[in-house]
Backbone as a chain_set.jsonl record, in Angstrom:
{"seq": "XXXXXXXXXXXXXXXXXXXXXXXXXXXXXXXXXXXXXXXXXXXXXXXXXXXXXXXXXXXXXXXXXXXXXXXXXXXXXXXXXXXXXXXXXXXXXXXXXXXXXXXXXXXXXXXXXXXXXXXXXXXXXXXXXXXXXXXXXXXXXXXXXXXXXXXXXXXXXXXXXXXXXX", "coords": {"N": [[-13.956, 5.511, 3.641], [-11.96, 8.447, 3.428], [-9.517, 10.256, 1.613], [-7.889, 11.489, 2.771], [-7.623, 10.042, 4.987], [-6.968, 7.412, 4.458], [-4.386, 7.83, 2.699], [-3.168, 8.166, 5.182], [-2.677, 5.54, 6.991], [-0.95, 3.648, 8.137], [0.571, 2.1, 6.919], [1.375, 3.062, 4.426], [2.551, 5.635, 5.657], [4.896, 4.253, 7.473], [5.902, 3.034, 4.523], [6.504, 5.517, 3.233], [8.266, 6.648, 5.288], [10.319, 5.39, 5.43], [11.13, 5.822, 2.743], [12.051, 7.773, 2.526], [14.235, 7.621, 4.567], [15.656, 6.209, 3.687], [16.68, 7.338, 1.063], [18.162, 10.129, 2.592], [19.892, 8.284, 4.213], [21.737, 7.398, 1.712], [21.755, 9.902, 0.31], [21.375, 12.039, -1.875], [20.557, 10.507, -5.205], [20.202, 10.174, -8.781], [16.76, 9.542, -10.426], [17.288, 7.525, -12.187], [19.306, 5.752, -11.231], [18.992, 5.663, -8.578], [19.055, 3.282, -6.032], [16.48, 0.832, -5.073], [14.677, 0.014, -1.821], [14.111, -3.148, 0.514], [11.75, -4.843, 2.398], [11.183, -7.02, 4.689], [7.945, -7.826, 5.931], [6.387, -9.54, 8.609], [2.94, -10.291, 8.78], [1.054, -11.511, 10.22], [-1.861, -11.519, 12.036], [-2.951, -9.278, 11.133], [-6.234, -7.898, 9.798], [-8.636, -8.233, 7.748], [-11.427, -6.5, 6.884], [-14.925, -7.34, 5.905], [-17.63, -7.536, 3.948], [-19.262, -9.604, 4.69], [-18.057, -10.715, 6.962], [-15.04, -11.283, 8.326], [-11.177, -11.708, 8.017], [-8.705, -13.361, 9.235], [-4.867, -12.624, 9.28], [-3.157, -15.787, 9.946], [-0.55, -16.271, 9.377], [2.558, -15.647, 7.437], [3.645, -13.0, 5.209], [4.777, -9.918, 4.144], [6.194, -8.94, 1.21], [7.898, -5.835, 0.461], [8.595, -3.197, -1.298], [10.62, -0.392, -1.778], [11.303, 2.669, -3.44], [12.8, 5.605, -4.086], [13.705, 8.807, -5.488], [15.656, 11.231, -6.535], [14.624, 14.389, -9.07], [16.619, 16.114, -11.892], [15.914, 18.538, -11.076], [15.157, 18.912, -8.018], [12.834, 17.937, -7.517], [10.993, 15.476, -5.72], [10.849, 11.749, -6.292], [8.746, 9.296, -5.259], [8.093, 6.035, -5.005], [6.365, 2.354, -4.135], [5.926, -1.119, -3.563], [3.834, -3.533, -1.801], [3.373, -6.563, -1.659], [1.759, -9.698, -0.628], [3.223, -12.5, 0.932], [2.765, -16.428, 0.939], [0.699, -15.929, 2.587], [-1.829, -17.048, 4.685], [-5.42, -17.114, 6.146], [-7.904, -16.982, 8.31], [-11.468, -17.428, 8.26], [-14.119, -15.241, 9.752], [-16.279, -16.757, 10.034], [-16.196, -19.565, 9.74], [-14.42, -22.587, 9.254], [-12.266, -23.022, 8.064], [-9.112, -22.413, 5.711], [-7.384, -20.251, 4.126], [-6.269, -18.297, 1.403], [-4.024, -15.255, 0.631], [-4.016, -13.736, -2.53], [-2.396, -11.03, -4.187], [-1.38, -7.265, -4.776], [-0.144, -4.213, -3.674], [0.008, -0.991, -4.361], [1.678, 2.267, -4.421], [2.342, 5.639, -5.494], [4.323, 8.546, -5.475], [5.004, 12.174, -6.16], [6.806, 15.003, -5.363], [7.366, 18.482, -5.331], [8.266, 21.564, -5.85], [5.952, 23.025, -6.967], [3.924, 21.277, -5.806], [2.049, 18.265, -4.972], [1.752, 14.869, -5.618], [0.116, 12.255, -5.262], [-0.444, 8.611, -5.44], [-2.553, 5.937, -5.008], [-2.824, 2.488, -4.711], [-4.624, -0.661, -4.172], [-4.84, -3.919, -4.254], [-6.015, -7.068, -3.656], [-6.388, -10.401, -3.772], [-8.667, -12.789, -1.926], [-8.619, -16.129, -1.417], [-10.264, -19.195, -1.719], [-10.036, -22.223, -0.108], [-10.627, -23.786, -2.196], [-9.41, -22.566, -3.6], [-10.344, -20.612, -5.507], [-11.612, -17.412, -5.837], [-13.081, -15.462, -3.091], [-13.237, -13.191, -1.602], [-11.956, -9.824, -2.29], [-10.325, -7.073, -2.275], [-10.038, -3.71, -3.771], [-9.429, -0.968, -4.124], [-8.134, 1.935, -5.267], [-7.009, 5.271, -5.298], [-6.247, 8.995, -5.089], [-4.41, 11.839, -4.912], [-3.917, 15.166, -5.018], [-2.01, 17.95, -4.161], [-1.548, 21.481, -3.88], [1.256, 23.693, -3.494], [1.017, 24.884, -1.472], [-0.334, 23.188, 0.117], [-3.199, 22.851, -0.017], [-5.691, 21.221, -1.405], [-6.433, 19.814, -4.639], [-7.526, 17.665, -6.464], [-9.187, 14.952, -5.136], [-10.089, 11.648, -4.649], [-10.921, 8.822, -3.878], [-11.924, 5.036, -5.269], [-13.476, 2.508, -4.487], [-14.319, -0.749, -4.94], [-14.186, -3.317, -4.491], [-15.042, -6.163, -1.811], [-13.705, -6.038, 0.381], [-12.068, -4.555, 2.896], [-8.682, -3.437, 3.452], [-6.501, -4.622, 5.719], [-5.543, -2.115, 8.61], [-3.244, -1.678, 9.716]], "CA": [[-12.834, 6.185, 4.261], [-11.77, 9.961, 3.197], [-8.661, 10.177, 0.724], [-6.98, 11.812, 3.924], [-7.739, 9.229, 5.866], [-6.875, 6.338, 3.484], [-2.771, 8.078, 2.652], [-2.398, 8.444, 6.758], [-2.44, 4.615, 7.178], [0.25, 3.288, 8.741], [1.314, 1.478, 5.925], [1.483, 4.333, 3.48], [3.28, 6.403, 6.4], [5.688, 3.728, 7.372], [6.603, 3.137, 3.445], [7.102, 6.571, 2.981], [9.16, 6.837, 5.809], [11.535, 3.658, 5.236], [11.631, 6.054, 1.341], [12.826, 9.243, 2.889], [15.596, 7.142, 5.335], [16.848, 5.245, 2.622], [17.06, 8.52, 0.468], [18.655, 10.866, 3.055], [20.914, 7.67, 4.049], [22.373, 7.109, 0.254], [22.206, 10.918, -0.52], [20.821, 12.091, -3.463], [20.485, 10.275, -6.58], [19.223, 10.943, -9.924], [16.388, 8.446, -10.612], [17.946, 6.265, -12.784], [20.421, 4.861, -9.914], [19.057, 4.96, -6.824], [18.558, 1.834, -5.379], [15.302, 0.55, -4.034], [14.885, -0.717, -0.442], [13.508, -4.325, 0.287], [11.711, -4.979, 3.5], [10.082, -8.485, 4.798], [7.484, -7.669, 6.762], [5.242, -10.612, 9.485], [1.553, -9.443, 8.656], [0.338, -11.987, 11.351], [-2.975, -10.799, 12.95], [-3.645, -8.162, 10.2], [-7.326, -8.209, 9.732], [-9.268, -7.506, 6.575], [-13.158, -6.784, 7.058], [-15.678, -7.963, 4.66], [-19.302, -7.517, 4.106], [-19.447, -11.292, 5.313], [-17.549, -11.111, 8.234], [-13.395, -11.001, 8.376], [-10.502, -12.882, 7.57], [-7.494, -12.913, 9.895], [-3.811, -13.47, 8.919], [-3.016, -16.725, 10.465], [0.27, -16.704, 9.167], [3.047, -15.003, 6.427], [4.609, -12.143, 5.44], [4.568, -8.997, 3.008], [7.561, -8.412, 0.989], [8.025, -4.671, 0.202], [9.873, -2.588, -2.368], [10.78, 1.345, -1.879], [12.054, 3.547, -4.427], [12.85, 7.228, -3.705], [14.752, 9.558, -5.896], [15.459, 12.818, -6.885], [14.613, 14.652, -10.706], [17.526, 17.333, -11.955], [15.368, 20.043, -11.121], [14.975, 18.807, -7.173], [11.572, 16.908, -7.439], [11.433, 13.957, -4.772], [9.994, 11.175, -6.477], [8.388, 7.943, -4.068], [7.06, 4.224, -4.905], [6.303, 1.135, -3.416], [5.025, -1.844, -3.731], [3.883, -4.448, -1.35], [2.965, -8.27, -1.772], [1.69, -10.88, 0.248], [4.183, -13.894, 0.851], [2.53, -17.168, 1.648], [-0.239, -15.616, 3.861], [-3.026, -17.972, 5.102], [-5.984, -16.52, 6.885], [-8.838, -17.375, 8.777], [-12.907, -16.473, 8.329], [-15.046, -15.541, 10.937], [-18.0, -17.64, 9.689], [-15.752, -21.446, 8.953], [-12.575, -23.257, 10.351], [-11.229, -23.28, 6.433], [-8.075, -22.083, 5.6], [-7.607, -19.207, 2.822], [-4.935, -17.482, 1.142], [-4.233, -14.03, -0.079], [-2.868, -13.184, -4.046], [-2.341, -9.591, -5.576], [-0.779, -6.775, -4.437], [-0.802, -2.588, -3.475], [1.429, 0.114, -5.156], [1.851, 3.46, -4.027], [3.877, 6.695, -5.854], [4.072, 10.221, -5.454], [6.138, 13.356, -6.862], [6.93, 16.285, -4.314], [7.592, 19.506, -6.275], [8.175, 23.19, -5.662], [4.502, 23.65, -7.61], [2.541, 20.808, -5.445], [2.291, 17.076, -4.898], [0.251, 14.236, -5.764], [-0.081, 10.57, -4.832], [-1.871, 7.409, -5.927], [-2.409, 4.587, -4.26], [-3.957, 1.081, -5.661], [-4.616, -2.055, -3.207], [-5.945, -5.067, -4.995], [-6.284, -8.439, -3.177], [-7.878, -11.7, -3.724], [-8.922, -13.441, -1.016], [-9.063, -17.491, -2.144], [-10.688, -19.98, -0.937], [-9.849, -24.024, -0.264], [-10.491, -24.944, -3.649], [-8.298, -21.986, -4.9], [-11.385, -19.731, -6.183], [-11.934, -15.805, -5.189], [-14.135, -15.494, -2.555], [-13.746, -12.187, -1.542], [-11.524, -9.14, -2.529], [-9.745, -5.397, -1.861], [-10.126, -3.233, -4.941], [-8.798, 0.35, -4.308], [-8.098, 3.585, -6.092], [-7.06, 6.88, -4.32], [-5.501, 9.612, -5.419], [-4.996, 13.354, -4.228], [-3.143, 16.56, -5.797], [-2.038, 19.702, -3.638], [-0.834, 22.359, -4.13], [2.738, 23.594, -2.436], [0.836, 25.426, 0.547], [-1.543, 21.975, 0.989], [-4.383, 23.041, -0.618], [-6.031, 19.819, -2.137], [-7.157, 20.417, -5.976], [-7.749, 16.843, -6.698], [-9.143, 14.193, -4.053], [-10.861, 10.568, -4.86], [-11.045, 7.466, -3.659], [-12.623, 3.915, -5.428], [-13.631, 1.336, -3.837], [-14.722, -1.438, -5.733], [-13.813, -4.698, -3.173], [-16.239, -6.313, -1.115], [-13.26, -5.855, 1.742], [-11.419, -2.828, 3.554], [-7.8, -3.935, 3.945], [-6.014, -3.762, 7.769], [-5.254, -0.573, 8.759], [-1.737, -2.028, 10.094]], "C": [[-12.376, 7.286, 3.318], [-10.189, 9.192, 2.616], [-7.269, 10.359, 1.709], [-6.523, 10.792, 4.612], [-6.362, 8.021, 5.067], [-4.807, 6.73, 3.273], [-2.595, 7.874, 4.057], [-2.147, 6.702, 6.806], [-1.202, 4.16, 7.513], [1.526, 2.425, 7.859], [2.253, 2.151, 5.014], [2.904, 5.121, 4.047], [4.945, 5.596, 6.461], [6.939, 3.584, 5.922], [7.204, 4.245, 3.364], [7.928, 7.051, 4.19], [10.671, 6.499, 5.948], [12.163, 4.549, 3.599], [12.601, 7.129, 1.927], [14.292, 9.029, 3.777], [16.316, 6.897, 4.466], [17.087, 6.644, 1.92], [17.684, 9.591, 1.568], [20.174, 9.823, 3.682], [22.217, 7.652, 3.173], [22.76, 8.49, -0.327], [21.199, 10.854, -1.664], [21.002, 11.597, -4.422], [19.884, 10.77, -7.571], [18.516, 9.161, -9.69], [16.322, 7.63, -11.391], [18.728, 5.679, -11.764], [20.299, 4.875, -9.042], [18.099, 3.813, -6.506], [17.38, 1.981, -4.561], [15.826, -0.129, -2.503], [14.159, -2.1, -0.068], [13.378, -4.666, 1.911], [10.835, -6.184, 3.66], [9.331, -7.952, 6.154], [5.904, -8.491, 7.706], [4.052, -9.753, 9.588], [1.1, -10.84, 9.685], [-0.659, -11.317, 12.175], [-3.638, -9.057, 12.526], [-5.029, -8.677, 10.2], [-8.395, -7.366, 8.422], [-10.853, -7.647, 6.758], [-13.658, -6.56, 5.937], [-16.864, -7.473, 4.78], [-19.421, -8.477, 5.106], [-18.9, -11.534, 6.427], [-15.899, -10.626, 8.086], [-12.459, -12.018, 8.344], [-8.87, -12.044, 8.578], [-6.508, -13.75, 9.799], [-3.29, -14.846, 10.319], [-0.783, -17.027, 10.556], [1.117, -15.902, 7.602], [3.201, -13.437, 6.698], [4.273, -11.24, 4.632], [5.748, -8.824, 2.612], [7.141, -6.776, 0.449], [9.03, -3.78, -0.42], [9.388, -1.38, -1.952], [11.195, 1.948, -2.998], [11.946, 5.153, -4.395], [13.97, 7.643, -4.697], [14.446, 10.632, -6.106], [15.293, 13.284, -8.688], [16.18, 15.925, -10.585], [17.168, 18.488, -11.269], [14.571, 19.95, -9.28], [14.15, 18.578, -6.716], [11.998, 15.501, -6.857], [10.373, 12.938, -5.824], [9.667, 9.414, -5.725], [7.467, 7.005, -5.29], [7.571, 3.089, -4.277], [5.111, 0.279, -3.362], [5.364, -2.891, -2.766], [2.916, -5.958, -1.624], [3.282, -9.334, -0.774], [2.512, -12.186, -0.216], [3.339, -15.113, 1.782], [1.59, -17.11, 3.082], [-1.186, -16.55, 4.094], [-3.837, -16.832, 5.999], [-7.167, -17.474, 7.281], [-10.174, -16.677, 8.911], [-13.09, -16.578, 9.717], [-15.886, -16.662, 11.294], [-17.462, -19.116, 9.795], [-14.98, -21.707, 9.927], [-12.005, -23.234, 8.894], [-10.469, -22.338, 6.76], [-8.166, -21.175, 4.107], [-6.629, -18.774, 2.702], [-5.046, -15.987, 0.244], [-2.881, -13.718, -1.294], [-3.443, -11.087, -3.767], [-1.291, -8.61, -4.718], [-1.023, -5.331, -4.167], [0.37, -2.182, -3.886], [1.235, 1.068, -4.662], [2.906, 4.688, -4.892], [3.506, 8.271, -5.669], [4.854, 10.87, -5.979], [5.724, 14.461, -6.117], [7.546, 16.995, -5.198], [7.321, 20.318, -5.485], [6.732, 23.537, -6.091], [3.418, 22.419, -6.64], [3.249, 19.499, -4.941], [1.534, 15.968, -5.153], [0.769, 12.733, -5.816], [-0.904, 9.831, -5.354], [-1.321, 5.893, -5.257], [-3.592, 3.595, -5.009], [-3.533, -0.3, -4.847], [-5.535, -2.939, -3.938], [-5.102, -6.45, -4.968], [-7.266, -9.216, -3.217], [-7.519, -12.471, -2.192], [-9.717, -14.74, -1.293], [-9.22, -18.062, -1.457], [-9.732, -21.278, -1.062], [-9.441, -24.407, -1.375], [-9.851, -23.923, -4.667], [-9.117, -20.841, -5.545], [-11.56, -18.009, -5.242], [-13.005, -15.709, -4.672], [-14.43, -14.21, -1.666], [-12.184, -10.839, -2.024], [-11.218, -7.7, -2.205], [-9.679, -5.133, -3.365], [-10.287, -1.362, -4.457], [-7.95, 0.965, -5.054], [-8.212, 4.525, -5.594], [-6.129, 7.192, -4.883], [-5.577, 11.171, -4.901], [-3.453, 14.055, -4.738], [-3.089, 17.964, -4.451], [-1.711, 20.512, -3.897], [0.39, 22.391, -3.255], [2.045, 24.87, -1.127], [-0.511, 24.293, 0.738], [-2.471, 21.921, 0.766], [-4.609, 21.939, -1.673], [-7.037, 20.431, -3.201], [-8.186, 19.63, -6.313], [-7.834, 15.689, -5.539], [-10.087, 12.677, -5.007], [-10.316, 9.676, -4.352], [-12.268, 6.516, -4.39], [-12.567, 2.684, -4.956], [-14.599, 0.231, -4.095], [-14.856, -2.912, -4.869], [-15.212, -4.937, -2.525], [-15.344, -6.605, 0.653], [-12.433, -5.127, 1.653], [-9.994, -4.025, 3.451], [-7.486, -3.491, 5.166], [-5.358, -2.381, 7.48], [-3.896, -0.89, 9.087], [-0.919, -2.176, 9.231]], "O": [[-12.448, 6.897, 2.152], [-9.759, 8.087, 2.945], [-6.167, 9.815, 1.637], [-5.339, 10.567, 4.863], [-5.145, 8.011, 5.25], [-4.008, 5.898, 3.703], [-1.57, 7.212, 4.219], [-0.95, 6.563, 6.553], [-0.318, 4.581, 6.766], [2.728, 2.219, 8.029], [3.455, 1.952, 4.838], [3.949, 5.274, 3.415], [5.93, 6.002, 5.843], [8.148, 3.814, 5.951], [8.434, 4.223, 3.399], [8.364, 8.177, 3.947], [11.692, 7.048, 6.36], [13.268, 4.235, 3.156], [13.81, 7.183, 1.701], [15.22, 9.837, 3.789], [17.488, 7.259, 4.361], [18.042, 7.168, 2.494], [17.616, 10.526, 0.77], [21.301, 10.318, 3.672], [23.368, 7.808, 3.579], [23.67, 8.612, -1.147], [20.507, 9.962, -2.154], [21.899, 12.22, -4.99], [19.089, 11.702, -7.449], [19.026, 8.141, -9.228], [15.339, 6.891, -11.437], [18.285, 4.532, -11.698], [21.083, 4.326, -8.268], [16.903, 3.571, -6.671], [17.166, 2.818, -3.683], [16.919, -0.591, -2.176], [13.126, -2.013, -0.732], [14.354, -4.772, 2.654], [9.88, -6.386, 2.91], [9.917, -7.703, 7.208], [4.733, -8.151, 7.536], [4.014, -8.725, 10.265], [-0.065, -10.706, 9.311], [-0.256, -10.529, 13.03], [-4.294, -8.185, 13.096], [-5.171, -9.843, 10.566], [-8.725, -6.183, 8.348], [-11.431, -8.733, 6.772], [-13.184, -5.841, 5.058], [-17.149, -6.925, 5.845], [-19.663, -8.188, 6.277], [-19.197, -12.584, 6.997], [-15.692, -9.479, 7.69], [-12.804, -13.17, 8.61], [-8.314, -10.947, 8.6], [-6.566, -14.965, 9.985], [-3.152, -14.548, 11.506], [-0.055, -17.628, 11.346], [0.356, -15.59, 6.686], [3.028, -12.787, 7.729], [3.213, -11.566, 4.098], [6.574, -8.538, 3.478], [5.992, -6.614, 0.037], [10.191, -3.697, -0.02], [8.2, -1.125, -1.754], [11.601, 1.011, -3.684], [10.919, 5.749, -4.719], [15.013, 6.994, -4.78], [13.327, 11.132, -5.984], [15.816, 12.549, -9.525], [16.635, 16.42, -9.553], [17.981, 19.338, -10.906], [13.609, 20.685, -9.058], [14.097, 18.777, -5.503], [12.862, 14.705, -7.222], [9.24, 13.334, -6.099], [10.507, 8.518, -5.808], [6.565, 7.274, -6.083], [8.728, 2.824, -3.953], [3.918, 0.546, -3.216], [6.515, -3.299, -2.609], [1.69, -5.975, -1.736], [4.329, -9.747, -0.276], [2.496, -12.743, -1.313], [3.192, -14.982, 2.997], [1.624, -17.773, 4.119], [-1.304, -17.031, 2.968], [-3.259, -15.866, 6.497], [-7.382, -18.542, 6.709], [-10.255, -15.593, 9.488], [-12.655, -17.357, 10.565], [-16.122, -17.262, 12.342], [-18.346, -19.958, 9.949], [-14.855, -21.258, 11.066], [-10.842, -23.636, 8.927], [-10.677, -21.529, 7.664], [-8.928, -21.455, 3.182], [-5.865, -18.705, 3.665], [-5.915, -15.699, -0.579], [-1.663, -13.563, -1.211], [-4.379, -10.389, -3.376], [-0.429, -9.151, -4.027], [-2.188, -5.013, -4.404], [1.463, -2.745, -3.838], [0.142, 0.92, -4.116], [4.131, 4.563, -4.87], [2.432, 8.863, -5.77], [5.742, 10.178, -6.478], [4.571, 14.892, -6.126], [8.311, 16.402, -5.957], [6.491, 20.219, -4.581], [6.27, 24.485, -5.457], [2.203, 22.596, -6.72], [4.427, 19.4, -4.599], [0.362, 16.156, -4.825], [1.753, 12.298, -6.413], [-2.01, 10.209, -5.739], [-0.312, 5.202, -5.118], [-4.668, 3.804, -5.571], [-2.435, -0.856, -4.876], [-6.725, -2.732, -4.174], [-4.165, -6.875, -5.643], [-8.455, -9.084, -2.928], [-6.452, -12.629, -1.599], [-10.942, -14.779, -1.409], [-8.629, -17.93, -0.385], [-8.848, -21.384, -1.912], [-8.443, -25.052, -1.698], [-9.703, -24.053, -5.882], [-8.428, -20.048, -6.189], [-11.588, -17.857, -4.021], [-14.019, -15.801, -5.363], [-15.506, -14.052, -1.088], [-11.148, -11.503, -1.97], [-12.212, -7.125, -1.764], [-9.36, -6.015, -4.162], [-11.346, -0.743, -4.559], [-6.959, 0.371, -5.479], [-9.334, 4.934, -5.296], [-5.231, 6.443, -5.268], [-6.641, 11.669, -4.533], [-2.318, 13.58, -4.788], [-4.012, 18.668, -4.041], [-1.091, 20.112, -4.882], [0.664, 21.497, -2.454], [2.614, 25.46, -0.208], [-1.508, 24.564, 1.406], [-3.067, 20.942, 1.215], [-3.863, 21.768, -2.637], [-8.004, 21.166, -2.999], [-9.335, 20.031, -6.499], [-6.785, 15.395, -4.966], [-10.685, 12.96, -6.045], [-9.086, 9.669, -4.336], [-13.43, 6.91, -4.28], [-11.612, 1.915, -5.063], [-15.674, 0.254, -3.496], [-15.98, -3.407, -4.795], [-16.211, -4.224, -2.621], [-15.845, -7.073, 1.676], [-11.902, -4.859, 0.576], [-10.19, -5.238, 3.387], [-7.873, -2.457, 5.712], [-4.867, -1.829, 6.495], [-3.181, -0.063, 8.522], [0.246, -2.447, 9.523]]}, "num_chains": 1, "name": "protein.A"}
């Protein structure tokens, strides 16, 4: 999946939308004091595909942190991080039961000279007996300039699964 692709996600979008409410809500802060935002969000029937087949949430939640502020000099700056709460899932291939550790971060800095983002998703996907049996391992990042012109693009993808697009 393209670097483009990969920021549009609904996830990405959503976060950064939930950053820009809460920051036009609260007003401008400097970023020392503005408060993050904290959202619980039912990942039920998310679906992560694998080499091996797919694993679908059965059950649980994502908690989610925002943080938006402003620099002196009128630079927006965005992060967020989300983590699975108590998810269970289900393979294609079994009837076992599985659970998902780790977590994804996201930050950016909007500037008069450009903008640039990074995103990092890294989930285990454990088995029964508690052991890693398959994984998300992303790395994207992308630089523009301030008329959109992309300097810097990559994505790594290290995992042996895509996370949901939801």
């Amino acid at each position: 999946m393209s670097i483009s692709a990969h920021l549009k996600r609904p996830a990405i979008l959503a976060a950064a939308f939930i950053a820009i409410l809460a920051f036009v809500v609260a007003g401008a802060q400097t970023a020392s004091s503005a408060p993050g935002q904290v959202v619980r969000v039912d990942v039920t029937g998310a679906v992560f595909t694998c080499a091996d087949g797919s694993y679908t949430v059965t059950s649980g939640d994502a908690l989610s942190l925002f943080h938006m502020s402003t620099d002196q000099n009128g630079g927006i700056h965005v992060t967020g991080t989300i983590a699975p709460r108590n998810v269970t899932l289900s393979f294609s291939g079994d009837n076992n039961t599985y659970s998902l550790a780790g977590a994804a971060w996201f930050g950016g800095n909007l500037t008069d000279a450009g903008s640039e983002f990074t995103d990092t998703e890294h989930f285990q996907i454990l088995g029964p007996s508690g052991g890693v049996v398959d994984n998300v391992s992303i790395v994207s990042h992308v630089r523009l300039t301030a008329s959109g012109d992309v300097v810097v693009e990559f994505e790594k993808n290290t995992g042996t699964c895509v996370p949901p697009e939801d």
